[in-house]
C-alpha positions as CSV (number, residue, x, y, z in Angstrom):
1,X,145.5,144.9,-78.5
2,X,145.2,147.7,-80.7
3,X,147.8,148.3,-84.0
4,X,148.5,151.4,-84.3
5,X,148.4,151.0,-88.1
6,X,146.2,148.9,-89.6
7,X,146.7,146.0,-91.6
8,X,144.4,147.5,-94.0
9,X,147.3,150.5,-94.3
10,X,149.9,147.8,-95.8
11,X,148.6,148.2,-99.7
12,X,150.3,151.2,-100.3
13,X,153.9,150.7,-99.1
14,X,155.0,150.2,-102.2
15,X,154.0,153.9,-102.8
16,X,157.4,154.8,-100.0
17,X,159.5,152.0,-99.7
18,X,161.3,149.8,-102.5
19,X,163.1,147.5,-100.5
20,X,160.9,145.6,-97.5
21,X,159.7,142.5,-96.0
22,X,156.3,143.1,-94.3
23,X,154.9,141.0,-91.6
24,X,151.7,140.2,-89.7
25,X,151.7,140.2,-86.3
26,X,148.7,138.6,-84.7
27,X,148.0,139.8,-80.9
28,X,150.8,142.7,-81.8
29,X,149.8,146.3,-80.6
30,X,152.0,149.3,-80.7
31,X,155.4,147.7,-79.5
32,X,155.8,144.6,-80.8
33,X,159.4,144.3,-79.8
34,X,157.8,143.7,-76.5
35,X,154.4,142.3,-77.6
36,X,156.4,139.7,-79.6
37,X,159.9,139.4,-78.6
38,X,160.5,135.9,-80.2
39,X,159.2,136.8,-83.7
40,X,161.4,140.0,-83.4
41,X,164.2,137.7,-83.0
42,X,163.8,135.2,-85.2
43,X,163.6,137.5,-88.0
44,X,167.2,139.4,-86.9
45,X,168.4,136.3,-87.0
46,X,168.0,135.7,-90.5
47,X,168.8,139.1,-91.5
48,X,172.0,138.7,-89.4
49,X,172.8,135.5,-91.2
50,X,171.9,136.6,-94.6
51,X,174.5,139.7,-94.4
52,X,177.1,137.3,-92.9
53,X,176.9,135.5,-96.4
């Protein structure tokens, strides 16, 4: 699978966003809501949990 960005792209994130979590993806292409399902929900689940606090 190809990314559609690469990983390479990550190092300036911090030049457009001040609040984010990034996250590798191995064997993720463009959709990895699809490509990954169970990573996807794992981390909903915390963020669901953290703002039930």
């Amino acid at each position: 699978m190809h990314a559609l960005f690469p990983t390479e792209w990550s190092d300036t994130l911090d030049d457009y966003y001040s609040d984010y979590d990034l996250h590798y993806m191995e064997n993720t292409g463009h959709f990895s809501p699809v490509d990954s399902p169970e990573t996807w929900a794992e981390h909903i689940r915390k963020h669901v949990v953290a703002a039930a606090k």
